[in-house]
C-alpha positions in Angstrom: 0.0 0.0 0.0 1.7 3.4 -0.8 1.5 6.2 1.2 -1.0 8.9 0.7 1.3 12.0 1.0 5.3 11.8 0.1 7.8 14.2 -1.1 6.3 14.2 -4.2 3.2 14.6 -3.8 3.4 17.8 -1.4 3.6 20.6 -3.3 6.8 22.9 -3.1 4.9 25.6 -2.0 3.7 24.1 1.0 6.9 22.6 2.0 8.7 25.8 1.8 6.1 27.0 3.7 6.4 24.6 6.7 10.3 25.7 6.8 9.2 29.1 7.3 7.2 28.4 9.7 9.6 25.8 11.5 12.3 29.2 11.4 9.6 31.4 12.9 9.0 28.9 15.6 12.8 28.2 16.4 13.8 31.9 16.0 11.1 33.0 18.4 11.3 30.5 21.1 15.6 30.8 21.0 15.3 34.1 20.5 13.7 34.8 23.8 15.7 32.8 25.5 18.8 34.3 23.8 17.1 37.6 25.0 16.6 36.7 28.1 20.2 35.4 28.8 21.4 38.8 27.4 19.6 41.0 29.7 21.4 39.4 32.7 24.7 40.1 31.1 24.8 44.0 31.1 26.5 44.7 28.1 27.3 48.4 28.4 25.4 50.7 25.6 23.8 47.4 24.4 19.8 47.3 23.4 17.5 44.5 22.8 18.7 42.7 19.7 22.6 42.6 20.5 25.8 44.8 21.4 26.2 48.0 19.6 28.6 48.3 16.7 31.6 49.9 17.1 35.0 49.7 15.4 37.2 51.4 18.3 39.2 48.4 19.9 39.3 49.8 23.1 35.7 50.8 23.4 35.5 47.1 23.3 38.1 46.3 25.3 36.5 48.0 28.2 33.2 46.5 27.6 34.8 43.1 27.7 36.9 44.2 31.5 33.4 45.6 32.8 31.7 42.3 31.9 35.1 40.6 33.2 34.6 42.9 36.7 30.7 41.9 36.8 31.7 38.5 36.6 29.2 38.1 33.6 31.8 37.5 31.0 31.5 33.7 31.2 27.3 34.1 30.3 28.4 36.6 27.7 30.1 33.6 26.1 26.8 31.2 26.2 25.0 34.0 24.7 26.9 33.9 21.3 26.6 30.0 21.8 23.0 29.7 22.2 22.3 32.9 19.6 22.9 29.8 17.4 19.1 29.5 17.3 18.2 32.9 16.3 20.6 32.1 13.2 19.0 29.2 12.1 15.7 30.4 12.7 15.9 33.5 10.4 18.0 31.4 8.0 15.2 29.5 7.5 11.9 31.9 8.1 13.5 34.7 5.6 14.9 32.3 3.4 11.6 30.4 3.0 9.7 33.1 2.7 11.9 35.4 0.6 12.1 32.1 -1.9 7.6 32.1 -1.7 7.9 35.7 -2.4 10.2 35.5 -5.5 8.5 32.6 -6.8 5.4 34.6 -7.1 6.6 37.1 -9.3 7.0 36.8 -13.2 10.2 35.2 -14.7 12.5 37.5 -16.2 12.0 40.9 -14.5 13.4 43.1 -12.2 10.9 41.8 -9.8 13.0 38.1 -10.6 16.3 39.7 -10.0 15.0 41.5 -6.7 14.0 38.0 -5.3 16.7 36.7 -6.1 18.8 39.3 -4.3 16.6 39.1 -1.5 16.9 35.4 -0.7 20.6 35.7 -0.9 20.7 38.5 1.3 18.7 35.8 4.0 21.4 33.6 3.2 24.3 35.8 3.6 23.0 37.8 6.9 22.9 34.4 9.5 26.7 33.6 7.8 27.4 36.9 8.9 25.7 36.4 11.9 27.9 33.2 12.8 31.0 35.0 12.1 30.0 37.6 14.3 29.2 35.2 17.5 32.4 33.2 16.4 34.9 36.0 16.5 33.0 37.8 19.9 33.8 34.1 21.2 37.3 34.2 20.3 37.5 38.1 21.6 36.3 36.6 25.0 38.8 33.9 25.4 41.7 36.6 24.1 40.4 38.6 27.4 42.0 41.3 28.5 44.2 41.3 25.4 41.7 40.9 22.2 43.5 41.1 18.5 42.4 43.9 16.8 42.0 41.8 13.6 39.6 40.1 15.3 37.7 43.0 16.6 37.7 44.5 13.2 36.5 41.5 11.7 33.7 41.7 14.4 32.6 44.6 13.5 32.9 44.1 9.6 30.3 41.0 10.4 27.8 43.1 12.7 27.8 45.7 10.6 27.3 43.1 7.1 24.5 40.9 9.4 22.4 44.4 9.9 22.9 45.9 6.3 21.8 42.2 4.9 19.2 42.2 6.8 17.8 45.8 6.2 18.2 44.8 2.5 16.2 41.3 2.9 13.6 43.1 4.5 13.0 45.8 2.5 13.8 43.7 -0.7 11.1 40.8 0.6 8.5 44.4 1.5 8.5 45.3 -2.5 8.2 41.3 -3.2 4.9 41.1 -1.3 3.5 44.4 -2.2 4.1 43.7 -5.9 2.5 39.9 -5.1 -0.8 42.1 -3.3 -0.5 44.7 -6.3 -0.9 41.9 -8.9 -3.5 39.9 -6.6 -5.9 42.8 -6.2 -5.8 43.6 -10.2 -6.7 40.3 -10.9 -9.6 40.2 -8.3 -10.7 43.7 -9.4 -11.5 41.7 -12.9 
């Protein structure tokens, strides 16, 4: 007896759509723990959503010594460990739904080349997301002497994860509105 629904038989759009909603679910429940791990560090100048940007070594380098002094260094750490669910879950959310969004639009046109540019821009931003956590990591075990390489390369990926993911949202904004544009002329008929 064969099974009533496979792979093959589910179509694409509906198994895109349960990754998206699988990222939304892991980004949202990680995410608030992730959230709630940060607040009990007391980053200095930090906001919800992470530590502020800043290319000026020993801005950092003091931040790192106050959370040293606090004794909150160590939780810091776990932080950029367990942000590792916040990655994958807007890998896959954006992703998934930036792919839905570009699929809906005609083949060919700018509207093609802007979903294309929008799912790699959900690709790119966790990758620089990763780096980001990987290299704060490394700046925490270099404590109280972190390379300036490394801090610049922090930076270069805080500063990549946020322009990314400006771009994939405002990208994945004209993708929808041009999906509801082309919806509403065709229900208009």
């Amino acid at each position: 007896m064969k099974p009533l629904v496979t792979l093959r038989t589910v179509p694409r759009t509906v198994f895109v759509g349960a990754w998206c909603v699988a990222g939304f679910l892991v980004m949202m429940v990680g995410g608030s723990f992730t959230e709630a791990l940060f607040s009990r560090v007391g980053y200095p100048g930090a906001g919800w959503g992470g530590v502020p940007v800043t290319f000026d070594l020993a801005s950092k380098r003091a931040a790192l010594d106050h959370l040293a002094a606090k004794g909150t260094l160590d939780l810091f750490g776990w932080v950029q460990v367990v942000d590792i669910t916040i990655i994958i879950g807007t890998l896959l959310c954006f992703t998934a739904l930036s792919v839905l969004a570009w699929r809906a639009q005609p083949p060919g046109g700018w509207l093609d080349r802007l979903g294309r540019r929008t799912t790699a821009a959900f690709v790119l931003a966790p990758i620089a997301d990763a780096v980001e956590n990987l290299t704060a990591l490394v700046l925490i075990a270099g404590q109280p002497q972190p390379l300036s390489v490394l801090s610049l390369a922090n930076s270069l990926a805080t500063l990549a994860k946020a322009v990314l993911f400006i771009g994939g949202w405002v990208g994945l904004a004209g993708l929808l509105l041009a999906t509801a544009r082309r919806a509403a002329a065709r229900f208009a008929r």
